[in-house]
C-alpha positions in Angstrom: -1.6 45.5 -244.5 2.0 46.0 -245.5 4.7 43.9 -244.3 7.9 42.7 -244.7 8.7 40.0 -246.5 11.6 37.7 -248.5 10.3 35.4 -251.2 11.4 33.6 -254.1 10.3 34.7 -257.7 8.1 32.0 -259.1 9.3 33.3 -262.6 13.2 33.9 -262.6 14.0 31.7 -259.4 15.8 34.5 -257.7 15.2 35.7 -254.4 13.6 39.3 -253.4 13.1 41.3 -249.9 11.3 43.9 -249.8 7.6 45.1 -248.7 4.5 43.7 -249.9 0.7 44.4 -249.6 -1.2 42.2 -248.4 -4.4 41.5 -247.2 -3.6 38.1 -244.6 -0.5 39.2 -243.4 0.7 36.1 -244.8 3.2 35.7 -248.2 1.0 35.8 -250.8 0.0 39.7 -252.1 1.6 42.4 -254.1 5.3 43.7 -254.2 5.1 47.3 -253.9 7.8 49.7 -255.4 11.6 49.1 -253.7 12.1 45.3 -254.0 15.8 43.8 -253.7 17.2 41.1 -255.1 18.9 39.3 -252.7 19.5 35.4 -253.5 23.1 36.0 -253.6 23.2 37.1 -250.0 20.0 34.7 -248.6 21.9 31.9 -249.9 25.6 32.6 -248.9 23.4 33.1 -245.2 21.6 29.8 -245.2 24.9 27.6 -246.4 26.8 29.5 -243.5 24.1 29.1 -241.0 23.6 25.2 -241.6 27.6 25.1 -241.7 27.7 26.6 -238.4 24.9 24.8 -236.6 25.2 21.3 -238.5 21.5 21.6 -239.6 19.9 19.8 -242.3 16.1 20.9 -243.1 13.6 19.1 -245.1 11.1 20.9 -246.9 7.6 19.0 -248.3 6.2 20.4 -251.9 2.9 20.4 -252.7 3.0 17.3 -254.6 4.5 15.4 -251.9 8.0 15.4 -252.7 10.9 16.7 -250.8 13.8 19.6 -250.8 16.7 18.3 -248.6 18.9 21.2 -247.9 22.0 20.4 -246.4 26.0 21.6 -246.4 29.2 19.5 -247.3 32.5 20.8 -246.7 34.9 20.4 -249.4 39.3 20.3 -249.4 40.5 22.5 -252.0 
C-alpha cells in the first residue's frame, strides 16, 4: 500500500514528507522516490500551532522517558 506520510530520519534527525510503501498502512516501510525535507517548515508549524492554541504535548519513549514540547514567548 502506498501512503502518505511525514517522519523523522532516524539517521540525520531531519524531518521528510513524502510517499512510502508499506505493507500495514502504518509508518514503518520504504521511502519511495520524491521525498522532501521538510523539518524547517514541520517545526516553524508545530511552534506556531502550540503558540496559538496554548498547547503543551507530552510524548512517552520507548524507554519510559518523556519529550515535553512546549512554547515560550520571548521580548526582544
Amino acid at each position: 500500500m502506498k501512503i502518505k506520510n511525514m517522519a523523522a530520519s532516524g539517521l540525520s534527525g531531519r524531518i521528510f514528507y513524502g510517499t512510502m510503501e508499506t505493507n500495514d498502512g502504518g509508518q514503518s516501510g520504504k521511502w519511495l522516490a520524491g521525498k522532501q525535507d521538510v523539518t524547517d517548515m514541520a517545526i516553524r508549524a508545530v511552534a506556531e500551532h502550540c503558540h496559538i492554541t496554548g498547547t503543551d504535548y507530552d510524548f512517552t519513549l520507548t524507554d519510559g522517558r518523556t519529550i515535553k514540547l512546549a512554547v515560550t514567548v520571548v521580548e526582544v
